[in-house]
N, C-alpha and C positions, 0 to 999 in steps of 0.2 A: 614809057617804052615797054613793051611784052617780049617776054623769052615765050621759046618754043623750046620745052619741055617733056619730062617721059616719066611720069608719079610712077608710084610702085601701086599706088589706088585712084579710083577716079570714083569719086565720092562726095558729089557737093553737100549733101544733106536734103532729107526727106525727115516726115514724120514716123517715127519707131512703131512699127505696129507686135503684136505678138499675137502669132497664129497658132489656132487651137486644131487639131486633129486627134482622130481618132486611130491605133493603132492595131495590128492584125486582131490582137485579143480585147479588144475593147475600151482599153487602157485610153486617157487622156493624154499629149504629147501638147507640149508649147514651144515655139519658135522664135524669138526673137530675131527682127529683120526689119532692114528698113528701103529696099525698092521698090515702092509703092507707089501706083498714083491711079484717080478717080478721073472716069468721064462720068456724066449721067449715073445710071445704078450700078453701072462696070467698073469693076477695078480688075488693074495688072499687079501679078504679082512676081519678081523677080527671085528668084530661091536655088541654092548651092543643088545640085543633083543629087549631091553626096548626103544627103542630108536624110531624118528620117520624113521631114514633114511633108515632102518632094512625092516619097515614095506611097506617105496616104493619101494626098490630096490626089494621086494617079488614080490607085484605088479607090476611093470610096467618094471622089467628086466632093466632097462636102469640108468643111470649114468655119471656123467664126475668126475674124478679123477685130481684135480688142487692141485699141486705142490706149495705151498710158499717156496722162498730163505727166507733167513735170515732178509734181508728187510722188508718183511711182520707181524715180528712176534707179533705185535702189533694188527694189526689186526685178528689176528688168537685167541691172548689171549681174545680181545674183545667177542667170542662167547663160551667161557668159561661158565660150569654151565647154557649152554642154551640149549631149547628144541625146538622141533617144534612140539611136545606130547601132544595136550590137552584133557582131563585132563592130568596134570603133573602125571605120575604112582609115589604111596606113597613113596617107596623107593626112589625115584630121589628125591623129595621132603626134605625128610629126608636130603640128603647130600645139599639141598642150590638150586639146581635147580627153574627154574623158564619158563613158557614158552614164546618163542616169535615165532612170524610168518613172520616176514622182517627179515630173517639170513644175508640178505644183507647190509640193512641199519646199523642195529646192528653192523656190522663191518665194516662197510661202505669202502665197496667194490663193484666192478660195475660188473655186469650180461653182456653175450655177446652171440649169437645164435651159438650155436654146428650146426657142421656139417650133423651128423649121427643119432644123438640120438638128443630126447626132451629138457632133462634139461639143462640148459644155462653154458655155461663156466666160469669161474671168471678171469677175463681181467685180473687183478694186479699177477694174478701168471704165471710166465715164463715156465711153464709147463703144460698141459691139455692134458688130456687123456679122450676120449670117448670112452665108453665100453658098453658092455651087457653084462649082467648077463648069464653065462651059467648054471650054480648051484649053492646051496646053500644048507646049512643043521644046525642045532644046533650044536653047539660046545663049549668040553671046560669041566672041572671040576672045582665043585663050582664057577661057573660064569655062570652068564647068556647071552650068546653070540649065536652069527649064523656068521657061515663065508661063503661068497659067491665069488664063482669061478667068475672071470671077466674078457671076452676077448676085448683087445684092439683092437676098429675098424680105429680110427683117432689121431695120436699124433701130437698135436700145440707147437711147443717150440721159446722161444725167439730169434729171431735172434742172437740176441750179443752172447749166447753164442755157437753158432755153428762154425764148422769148418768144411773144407771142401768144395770146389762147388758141384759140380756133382750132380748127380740124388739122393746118400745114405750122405750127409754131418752125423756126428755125432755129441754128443754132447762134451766140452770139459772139463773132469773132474775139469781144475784147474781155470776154471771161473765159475762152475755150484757150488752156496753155499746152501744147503740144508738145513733148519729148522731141527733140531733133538731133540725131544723127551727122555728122559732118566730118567724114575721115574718120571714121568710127573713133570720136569722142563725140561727149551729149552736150549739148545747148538746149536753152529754152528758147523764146521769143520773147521783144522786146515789145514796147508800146507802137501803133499804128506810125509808120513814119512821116507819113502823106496823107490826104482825101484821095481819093480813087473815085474816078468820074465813071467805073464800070460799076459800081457798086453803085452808085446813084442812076442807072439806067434803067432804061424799060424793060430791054430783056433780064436785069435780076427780078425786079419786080413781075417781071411775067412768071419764071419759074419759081420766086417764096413765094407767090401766091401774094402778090401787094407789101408784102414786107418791108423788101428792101433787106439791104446786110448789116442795119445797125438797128 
């Protein structure tokens, strides 16, 4: 039987990404956040208005999208309740908020030179995605959000978990451990539950390049 309910969050779980910007003075800012999700080279990105990362990714179009595994989540929890917003806007305040301006140090995590874009990579996550901003717009009921369209121009990924040689290696689902988010507490992933007859299809195989997803 299903109740029909009214959560205070609506939050089934994505993967944690933590987003790099650059701020007015050049300063590095990190974001942790997790409404995320990928078509093709496009990613959406869902993000508090209120926030400082909101207000560069407006300015300066540019971004890197760093991936933590389940390793990291320590450091991910570390920038927790931080801002790079000074002043702290009231509201944030109100919930515990505080600002800082080293989101690196804070979670002492190391900065590394993107390729494409300004803001700097975070070395410790086995994933990086350099983008631009192609759009953005206010989103959302009762919340204060903007979500900005993001094309991916450079993706860095770990070696260990690739496979494949050639020119299109992929990544391999059952060594990549993604950080998940779910009602903001973290989970990881568990072992494959099923075969998945999409994954065994032509069209994966058309887009890895003959791969396949395992």
């Amino acid at each position: 039987m299903h109740r029909t309910i009214d959560p205070t969050i609506l939050y089934f779980g994505t993967p944690v990404a933590l987003i790099s910007s650059l701020n007015q003075d050049g300063s590095p800012n990190i974001a942790p956040m997790s409404s995320a999700w990928w078509l093709g080279w496009s990613c959406m990105l869902g993000l508090g208005s209120m926030g400082k990362t909101s207000d560069n990714l407006i300015r300066t179009r540019e971004c890197v999208i760093n991936l933590p595994s389940e390793k990291e989540v320590t450091h991910v929890d570390r920038l927790a309740l931080t801002t790079g917003k000074n002043p702290v806007p009231e509201k944030k305040l109100s919930w515990g908020y505080r600002y800082e301006l080293e989101k690196f140090e804070v979670a002492t995590l190391s900065p590394m030179p993107s390729l494409d874009v300004k803001p700097p990579r975070i070395a410790e996550c086995p994933v990086q995605m350099e983008g631009v901003v192609k759009d953005w717009r206010p989103f959302g009921k009762n919340v204060s959000a903007n979500v900005f369209e993001v094309h991916i121009v450079k993706l860095h990924v770990e070696e260990s978990l690739l496979e494949g040689m050639g020119p299109r290696p992929h990544i391999d689902p059952e060594k990549w451990r993604p950080l998940i988010m779910s009602f903001c507490r973290f989970f990881g992933i568990g072992g494959e539950v099923h075969p998945s007859r999409l994954a065994e299809s032509d069209f994966v195989k058309l887009v890895t390049g003959g791969n396949g997803s395992r």
